[in-house]
C-alpha positions as CSV (number, residue, x, y, z in Angstrom):
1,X,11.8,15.0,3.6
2,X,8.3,14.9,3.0
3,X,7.0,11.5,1.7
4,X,4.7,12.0,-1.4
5,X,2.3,9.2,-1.5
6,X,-0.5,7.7,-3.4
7,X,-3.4,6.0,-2.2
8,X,-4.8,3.2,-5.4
9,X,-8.2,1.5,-4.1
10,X,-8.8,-1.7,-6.0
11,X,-12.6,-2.2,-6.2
12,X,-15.1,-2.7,-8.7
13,X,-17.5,-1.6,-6.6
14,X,-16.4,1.4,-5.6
15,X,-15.3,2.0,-9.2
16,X,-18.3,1.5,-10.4
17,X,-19.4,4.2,-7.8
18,X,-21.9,1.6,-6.2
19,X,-20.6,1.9,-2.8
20,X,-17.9,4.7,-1.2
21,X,-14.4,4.8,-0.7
22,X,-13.9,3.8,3.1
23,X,-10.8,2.0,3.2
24,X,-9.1,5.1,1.0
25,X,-10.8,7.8,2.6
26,X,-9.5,6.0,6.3
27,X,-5.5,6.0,4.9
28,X,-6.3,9.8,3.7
29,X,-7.2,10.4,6.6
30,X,-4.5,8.6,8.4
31,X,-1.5,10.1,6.7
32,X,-2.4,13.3,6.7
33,X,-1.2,16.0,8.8
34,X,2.0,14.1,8.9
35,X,5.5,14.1,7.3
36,X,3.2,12.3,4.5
37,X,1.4,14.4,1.4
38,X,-1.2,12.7,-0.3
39,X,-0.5,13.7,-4.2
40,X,-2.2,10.7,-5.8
41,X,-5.6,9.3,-5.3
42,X,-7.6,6.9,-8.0
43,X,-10.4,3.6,-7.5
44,X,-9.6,1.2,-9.9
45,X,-11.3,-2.3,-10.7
46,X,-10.1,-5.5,-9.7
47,X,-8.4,-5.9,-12.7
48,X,-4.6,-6.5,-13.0
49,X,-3.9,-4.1,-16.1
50,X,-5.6,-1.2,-14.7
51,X,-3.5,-2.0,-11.2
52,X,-0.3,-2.4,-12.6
53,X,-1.0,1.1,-15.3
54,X,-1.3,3.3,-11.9
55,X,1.9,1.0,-9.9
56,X,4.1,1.9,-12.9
57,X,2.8,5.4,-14.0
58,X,2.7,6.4,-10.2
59,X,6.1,4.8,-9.8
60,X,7.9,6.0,-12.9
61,X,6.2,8.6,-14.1
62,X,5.3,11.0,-11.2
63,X,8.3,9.2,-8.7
64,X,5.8,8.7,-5.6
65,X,8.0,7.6,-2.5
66,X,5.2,5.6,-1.3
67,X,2.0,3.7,-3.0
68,X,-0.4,2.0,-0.6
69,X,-3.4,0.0,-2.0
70,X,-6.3,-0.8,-0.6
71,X,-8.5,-3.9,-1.2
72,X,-8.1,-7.3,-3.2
73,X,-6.2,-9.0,-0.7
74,X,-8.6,-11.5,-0.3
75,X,-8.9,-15.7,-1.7
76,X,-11.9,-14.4,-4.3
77,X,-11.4,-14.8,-7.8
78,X,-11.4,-11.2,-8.3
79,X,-8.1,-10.5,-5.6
80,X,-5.8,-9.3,-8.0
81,X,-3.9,-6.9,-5.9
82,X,-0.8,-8.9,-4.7
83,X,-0.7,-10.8,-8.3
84,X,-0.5,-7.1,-10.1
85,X,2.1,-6.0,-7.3
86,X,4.2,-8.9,-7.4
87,X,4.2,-8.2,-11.4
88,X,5.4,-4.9,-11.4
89,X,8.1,-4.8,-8.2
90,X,12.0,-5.4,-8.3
91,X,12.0,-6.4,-4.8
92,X,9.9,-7.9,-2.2
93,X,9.8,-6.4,1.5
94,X,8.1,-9.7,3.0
95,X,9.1,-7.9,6.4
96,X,6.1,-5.4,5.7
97,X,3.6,-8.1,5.1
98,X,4.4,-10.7,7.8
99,X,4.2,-8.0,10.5
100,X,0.9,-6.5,9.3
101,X,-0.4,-10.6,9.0
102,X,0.8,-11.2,12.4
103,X,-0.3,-7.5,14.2
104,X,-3.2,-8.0,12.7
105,X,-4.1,-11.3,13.7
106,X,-4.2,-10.0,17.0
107,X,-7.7,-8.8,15.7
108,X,-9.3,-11.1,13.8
109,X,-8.4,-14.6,12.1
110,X,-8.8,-13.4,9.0
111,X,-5.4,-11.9,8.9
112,X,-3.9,-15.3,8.3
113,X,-5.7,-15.5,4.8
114,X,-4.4,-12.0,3.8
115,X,-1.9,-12.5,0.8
116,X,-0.9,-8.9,0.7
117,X,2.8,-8.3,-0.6
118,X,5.0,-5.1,0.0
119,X,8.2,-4.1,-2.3
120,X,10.4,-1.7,-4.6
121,X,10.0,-0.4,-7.8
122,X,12.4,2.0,-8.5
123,X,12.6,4.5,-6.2
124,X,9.0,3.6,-4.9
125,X,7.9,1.6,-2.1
126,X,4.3,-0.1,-2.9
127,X,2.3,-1.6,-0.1
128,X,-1.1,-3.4,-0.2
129,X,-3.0,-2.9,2.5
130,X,-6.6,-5.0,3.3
131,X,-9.7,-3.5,1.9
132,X,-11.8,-2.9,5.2
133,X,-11.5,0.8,6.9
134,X,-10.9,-1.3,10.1
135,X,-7.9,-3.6,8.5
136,X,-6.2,-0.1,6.8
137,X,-6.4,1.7,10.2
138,X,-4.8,-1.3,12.3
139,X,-1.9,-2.2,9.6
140,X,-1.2,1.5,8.8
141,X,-0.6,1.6,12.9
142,X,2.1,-0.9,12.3
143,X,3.6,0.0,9.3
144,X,3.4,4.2,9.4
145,X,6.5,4.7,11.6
146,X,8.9,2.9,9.2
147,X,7.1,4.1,6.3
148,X,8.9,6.9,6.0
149,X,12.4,6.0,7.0
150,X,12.2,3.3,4.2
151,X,11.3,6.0,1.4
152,X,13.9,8.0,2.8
153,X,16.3,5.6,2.2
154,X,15.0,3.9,-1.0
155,X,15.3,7.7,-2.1
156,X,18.5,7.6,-1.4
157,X,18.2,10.3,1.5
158,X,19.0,8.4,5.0
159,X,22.3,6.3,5.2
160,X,20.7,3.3,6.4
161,X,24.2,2.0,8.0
162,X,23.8,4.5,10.4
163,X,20.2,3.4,11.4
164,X,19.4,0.3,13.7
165,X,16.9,-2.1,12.2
């Protein structure tokens, strides 16, 4: 199977076209080559009705397998991204999350003050990832190789009895 995914930056910023893409371009250039094919790509602003119109429309619309977001993961004002996640899923996969906070802290304190959520919306997994190039590469690292086996069977294509976990 291969795992159609789309990559959503939240950033005004970048939006704005003030400053480039790193963070998306890095998890573009992570996943591909791979069992994963980029089909979506988009910068949005931090702003929780434009976050939640691409979640859903990517979701239920064009029936991605996989949404990773970059940026607003963050205690600013303006970190929306977990807020407009949590608003659109059906179920939370805190599993996701904790491991990237705690891999992650191997690398820098910061980790702890991530607040990045992971979960299901339909038949799509959505995971926010942080919004640095360095913080995409290291939690993509940890997440990647289940990536996959999870769309597979939130798409109803593995039998996960017959998988350890």
């Amino acid at each position: 199977m291969t795992i159609s995914v789309g990559v959503l930056t939240i950033s005004t910023r970048g939006f704005r076209g003030e400053q480039p893409d790193t963070s998306g371009d890095a998890i573009k250039e992570d996943l591909a080559g791979q069992e994963f094919e980029v089909q979506r790509y988009e910068i949005v602003s931090d702003d929780v009705a434009a976050i939640q119109d691409r979640l859903v429309r990517w979701s239920d619309e064009d029936k991605l397998n996989v949404i990773v977001t970059t940026g607003g993961t963050g205690l600013s004002p303006y970190d929306l991204t977990p807020e407009a996640t949590l608003g659109v899923i059906e179920r939370e996969v805190p599993g996701i999350a904790e491991v990237m906070r705690m891999e992650s802290l191997k690398h820098t304190r910061m980790a702890m003050i991530s607040r990045a959520v992971a979960g299901v919306r339909g038949r799509t997994l959505i995971v926010n990832l942080p919004g640095s190039p360095n913080g995409v590469r290291q939690c993509l690292a940890i997440v990647k190789p289940v990536l996959a086996h999870a769309a597979e069977i939130i798409a109803g294509e593995a039998n996960p009895k017959h998988h350890r976990h």
